[in-house]
C-alpha positions in Angstrom: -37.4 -49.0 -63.0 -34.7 -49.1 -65.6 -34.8 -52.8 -65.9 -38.6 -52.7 -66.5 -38.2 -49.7 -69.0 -35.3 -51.3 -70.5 -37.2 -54.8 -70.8 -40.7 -53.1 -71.9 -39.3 -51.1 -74.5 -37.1 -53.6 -76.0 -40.1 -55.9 -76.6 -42.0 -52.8 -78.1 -39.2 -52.3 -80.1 -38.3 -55.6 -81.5 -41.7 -57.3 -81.6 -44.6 -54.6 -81.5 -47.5 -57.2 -82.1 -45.9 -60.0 -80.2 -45.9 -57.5 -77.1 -49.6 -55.9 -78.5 -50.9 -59.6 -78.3 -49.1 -60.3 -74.7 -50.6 -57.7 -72.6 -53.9 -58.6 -71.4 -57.1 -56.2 -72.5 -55.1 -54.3 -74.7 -56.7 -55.6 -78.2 -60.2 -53.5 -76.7 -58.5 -50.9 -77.1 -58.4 -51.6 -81.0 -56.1 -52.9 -83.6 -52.0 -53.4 -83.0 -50.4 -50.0 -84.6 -46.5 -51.4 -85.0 -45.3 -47.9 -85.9 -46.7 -46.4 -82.9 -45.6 -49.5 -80.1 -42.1 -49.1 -81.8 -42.5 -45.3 -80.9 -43.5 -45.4 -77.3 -41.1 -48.7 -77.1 -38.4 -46.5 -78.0 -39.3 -43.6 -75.4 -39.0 -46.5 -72.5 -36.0 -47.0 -73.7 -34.7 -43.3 -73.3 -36.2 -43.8 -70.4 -34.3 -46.8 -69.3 -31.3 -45.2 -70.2 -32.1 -41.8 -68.1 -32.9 -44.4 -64.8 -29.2 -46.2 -65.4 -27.0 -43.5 -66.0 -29.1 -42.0 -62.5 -27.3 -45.0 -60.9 -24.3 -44.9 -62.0 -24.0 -40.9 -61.4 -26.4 -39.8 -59.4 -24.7 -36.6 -58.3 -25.4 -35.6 -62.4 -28.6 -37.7 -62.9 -31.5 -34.4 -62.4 -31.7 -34.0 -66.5 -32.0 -37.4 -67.4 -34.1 -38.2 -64.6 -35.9 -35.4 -65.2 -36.6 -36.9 -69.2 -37.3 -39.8 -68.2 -39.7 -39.1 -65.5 -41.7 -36.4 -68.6 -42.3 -39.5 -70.4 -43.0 -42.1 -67.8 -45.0 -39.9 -65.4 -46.7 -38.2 -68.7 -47.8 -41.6 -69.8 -49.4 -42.2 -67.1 -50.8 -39.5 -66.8 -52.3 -39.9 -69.7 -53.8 -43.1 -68.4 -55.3 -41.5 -65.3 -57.0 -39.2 -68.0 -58.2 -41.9 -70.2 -60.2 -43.7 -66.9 -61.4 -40.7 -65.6 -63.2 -39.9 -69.4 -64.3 -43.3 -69.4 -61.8 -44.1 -72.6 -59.9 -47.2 -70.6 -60.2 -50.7 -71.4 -62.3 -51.3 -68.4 -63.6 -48.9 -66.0 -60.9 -47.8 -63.3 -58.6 -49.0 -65.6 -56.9 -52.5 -66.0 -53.9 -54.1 -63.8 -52.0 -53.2 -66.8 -52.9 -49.1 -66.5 -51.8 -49.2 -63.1 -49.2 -51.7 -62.3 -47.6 -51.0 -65.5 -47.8 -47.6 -67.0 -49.6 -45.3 -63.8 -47.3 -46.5 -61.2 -44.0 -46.9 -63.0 -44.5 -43.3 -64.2 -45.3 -42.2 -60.3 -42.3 -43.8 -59.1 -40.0 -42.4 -61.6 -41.5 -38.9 -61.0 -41.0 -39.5 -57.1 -37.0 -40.7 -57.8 -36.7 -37.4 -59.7 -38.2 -35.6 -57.2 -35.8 -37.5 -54.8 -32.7 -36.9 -56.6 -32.5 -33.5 -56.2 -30.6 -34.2 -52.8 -27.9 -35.1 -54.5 -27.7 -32.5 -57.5 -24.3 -30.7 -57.5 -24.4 -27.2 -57.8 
């Protein structure tokens, strides 16, 4: 997860319309916004960086984990809510809703979940 969050949001970051124009069905959704993909580019990247310190400390990892699973498990929320009001690119949503904002933000939300196993007290 923090390689795809790391990989995603540099792309975002560094080339908004480039990454806009790669990701299939998004133009229905209307016209590339660069400010905005730089935004949400930049939250995958907190995110990334919430998932790898998680490796490397785990033991410490519940608040960043915890951030990073707001954003990614809040996005896709947001997602779910988009196909169930009918506002998605296609109905029940594209492969790109689910494979990559809906179940990235599920699994990050479940390793949260799982890392409180390990949470010093």
């Amino acid at each position: 997860m923090a390689a795809f969050a790391l990989l995603n949001g540099g792309r975002m970051v560094l080339d908004p319309v480039g990454w806009f124009a790669s990701i299939p069905d998004l133009a229905v959704t209307g016209a590339a916004n660069g400010h905005l993909i730089r935004d949400v580019g930049t939250a995958y990247l907190a995110s990334a960086t919430g998932l790898a310190f998680a490796i490397w400390r785990p033991a410490q990892a519940m608040g960043v984990l915890l951030v990073a699973a707001i954003f990614m498990a809040g996005h896709g929320i947001g997602h779910l809510v988009d196909i169930a009001e009918g506002c998605a690119a296609a109905p029940g949503g594209t492969a790109t809703d689910w494979l990559g904002v809906i179940v990235p933000g599920a699994i990050t939300a479940a390793l949260c979940g799982w890392s409180l196993r390990f949470r010093q007290t």
